[in-house]
C-alpha positions, -999 to 999 in steps of 0.1 A, spaced: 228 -781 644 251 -796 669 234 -804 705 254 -793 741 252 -829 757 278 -814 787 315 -807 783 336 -775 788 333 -738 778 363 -736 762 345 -756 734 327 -722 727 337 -688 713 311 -670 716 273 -672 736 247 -654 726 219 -652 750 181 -644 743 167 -619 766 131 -624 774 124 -654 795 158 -664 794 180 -640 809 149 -624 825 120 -635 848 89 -618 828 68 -646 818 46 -629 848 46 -598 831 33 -615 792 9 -634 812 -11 -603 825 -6 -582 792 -22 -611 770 -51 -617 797 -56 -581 796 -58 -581 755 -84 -613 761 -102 -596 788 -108 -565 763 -120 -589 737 -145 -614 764 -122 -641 759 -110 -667 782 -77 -657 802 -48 -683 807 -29 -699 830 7 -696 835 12 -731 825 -13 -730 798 3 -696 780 36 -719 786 21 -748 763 5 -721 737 29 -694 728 53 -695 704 68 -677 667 56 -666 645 34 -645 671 6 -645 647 4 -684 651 2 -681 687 -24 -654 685 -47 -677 662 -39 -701 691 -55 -682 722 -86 -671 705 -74 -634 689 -77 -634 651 -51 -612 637 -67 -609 602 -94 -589 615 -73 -567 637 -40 -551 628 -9 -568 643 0 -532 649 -27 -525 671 -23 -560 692 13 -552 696 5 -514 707 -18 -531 732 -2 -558 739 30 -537 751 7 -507 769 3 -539 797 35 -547 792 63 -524 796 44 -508 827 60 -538 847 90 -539 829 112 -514 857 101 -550 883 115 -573 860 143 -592 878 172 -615 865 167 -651 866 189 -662 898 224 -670 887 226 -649 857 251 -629 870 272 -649 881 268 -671 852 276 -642 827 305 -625 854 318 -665 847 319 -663 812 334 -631 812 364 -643 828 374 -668 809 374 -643 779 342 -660 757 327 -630 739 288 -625 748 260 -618 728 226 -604 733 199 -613 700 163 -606 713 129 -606 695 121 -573 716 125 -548 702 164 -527 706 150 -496 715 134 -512 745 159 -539 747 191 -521 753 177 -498 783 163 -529 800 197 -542 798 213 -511 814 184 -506 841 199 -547 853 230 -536 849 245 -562 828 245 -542 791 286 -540 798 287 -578 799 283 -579 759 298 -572 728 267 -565 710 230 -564 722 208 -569 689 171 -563 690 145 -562 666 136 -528 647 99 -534 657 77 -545 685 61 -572 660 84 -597 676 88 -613 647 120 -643 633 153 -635 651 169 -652 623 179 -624 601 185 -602 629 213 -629 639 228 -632 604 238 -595 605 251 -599 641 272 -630 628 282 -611 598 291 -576 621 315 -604 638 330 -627 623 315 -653 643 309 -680 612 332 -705 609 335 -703 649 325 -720 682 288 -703 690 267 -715 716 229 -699 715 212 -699 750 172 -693 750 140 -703 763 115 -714 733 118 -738 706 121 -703 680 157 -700 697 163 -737 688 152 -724 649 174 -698 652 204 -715 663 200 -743 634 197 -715 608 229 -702 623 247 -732 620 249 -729 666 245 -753 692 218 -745 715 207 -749 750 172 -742 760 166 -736 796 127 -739 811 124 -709 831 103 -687 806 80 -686 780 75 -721 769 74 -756 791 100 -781 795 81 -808 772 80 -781 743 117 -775 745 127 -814 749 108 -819 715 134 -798 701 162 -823 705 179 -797 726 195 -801 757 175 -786 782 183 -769 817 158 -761 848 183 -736 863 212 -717 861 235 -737 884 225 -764 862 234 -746 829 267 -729 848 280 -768 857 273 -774 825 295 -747 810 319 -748 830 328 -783 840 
């Protein structure tokens, strides 16, 4: 996998964004639905920094991680619960600031735009409309369950649907999973630390890694 260290869009193709965490402000909204799954279970809730150090894919790794083992109870059942706390906030979910613009940027200068999400499509592509940004991109791929399980296959269908091997791709996201994915894929990557994971987990990556999205849109588009 090749690195953004700076230089110009035109060196791109295609973006293909992640959604949670990176496009979205909702590491608020996973905070409250886990502590509400550790409440349940007399467990010890977390801290928004210290969910930040701790989650991470496979999910049922990161379960393991906070206390819940997920060989005694069904992944089905932690993911029913998990999303009952969850997508009751989802309608107060905002945009990060300067997504917008960034993506209304992008747009312009004719680089085609992705969506490839571990949430699942039938909630992704409604969330996406209710912002108001769903027209910004050529595909939106989700997963087919709320498991939020490897994006990697999901992303070798949406390069296969098109054409995009053999091109410029550039995979934006906030974990070190989106740094997986884009190696599998044979993309660059930039992480940025707004969401689900902290800054020193995404620097171990290798990645470049952005605080903001002025600092990611100078980036871009210097």
């Amino acid at each position: 996998m090749t690195h953004v260290d700076g230089g110009a869009m035109q060196r791109y193709d295609n973006i293909i964004w992640d959604f949670n965490g990176t496009l979205i402000d909702d590491t608020w909204l996973a905070v409250g639905a886990v502590n509400r799954l550790l409440r349940h279970r007399d467990l010890g809730e977390l801290t928004t920094t210290r969910y930040r150090e701790l989650f991470g894919f496979p999910i049922s790794d990161y379960y393991v991680r906070i206390g819940i083992d997920p060989t005694v109870e069904s992944e089905a059942k932690l993911a029913e619960e998990f999303h009952d706390g969850y997508l009751a906030g989802l309608p107060d979910v905002v945009l990060h600031p300067g997504v917008e613009a960034l993506l209304g940027q992008v747009a312009r200068i004719g680089c085609q735009q992705f969506v490839l999400s571990a949430m699942a499509e039938d909630l992704l592509v409604p969330a996406l409309e209710r912002l108001g940004i769903a027209g910004r991109f050529t595909a939106i791929y989700g997963l087919g369950t709320r498991f939020a399980h490897s994006k990697i296959e999901r992303g070798q269908e949406l390069v296969k649907a098109h054409g995009l091997a053999g091109q410029r791709n550039l995979m934006v996201g906030d974990t070190d999973h989106d740094a997986e994915v884009a190696e599998a894929l044979g993309f660059d990557a930039v992480l940025v630390s707004l969401g689900h994971q902290s800054t020193s987990r995404l620097r171990e990556t290798g990645a470049l890694v952005c605080e903001s999205f002025a600092e990611l849109g100078a980036i871009l588009m210097e």
